[in-house]
N, C-alpha and C positions, 0 to 999 in steps of 0.2 A: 790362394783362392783359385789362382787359374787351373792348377792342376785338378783340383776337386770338382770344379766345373765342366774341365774335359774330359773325368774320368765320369761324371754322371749325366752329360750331357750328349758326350760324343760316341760313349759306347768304344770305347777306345781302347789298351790293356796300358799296363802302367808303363814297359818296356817304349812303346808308341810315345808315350806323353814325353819320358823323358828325352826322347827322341826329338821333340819339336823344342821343347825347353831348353836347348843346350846341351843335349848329347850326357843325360846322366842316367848312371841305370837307375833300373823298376827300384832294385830299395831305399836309393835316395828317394825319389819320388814315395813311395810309401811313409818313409820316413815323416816328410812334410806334411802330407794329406794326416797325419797321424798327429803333428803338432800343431796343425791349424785346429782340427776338432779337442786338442788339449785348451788349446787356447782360446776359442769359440766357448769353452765350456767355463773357464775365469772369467771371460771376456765380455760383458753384454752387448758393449758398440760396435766391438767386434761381428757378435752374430748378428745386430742387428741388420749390418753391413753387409754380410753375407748372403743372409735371408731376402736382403731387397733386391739387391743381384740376383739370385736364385728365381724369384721370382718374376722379375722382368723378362732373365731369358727363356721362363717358362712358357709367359705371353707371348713371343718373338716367337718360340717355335710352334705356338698353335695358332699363328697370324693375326694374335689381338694386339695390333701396337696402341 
């Protein structure tokens, strides 16, 4: 989840992400952003998890805590 939040949140490229994640390149990193939306897509508590995250840091970034 972290990644897919830094890659839509931070405006970041995916080379960047796996850089702060432990040093993995961009295709590992796509790789995961690729199996969390697999798994988000089986998953309902999963997205719902996602979604509520998604959202809060949406709030945070437009100062409605």
């Amino acid at each position: 989840m972290l990644m897919e939040l830094l890659y839509r949140f931070c405006k970041i490229s995916q080379p960047e992400i796996g850089r702060l994640v432990g040093g993995i390149n961009y295709s590992a990193v796509s790789r995961a952003r690729s199996r969390l939306r697999s798994r988000m897509e089986r998953e309902p508590e999963l997205r719902k998890r996602f979604d509520e995250l998604r959202d809060r840091l949406q709030k945070v970034s437009r100062g409605k805590i």
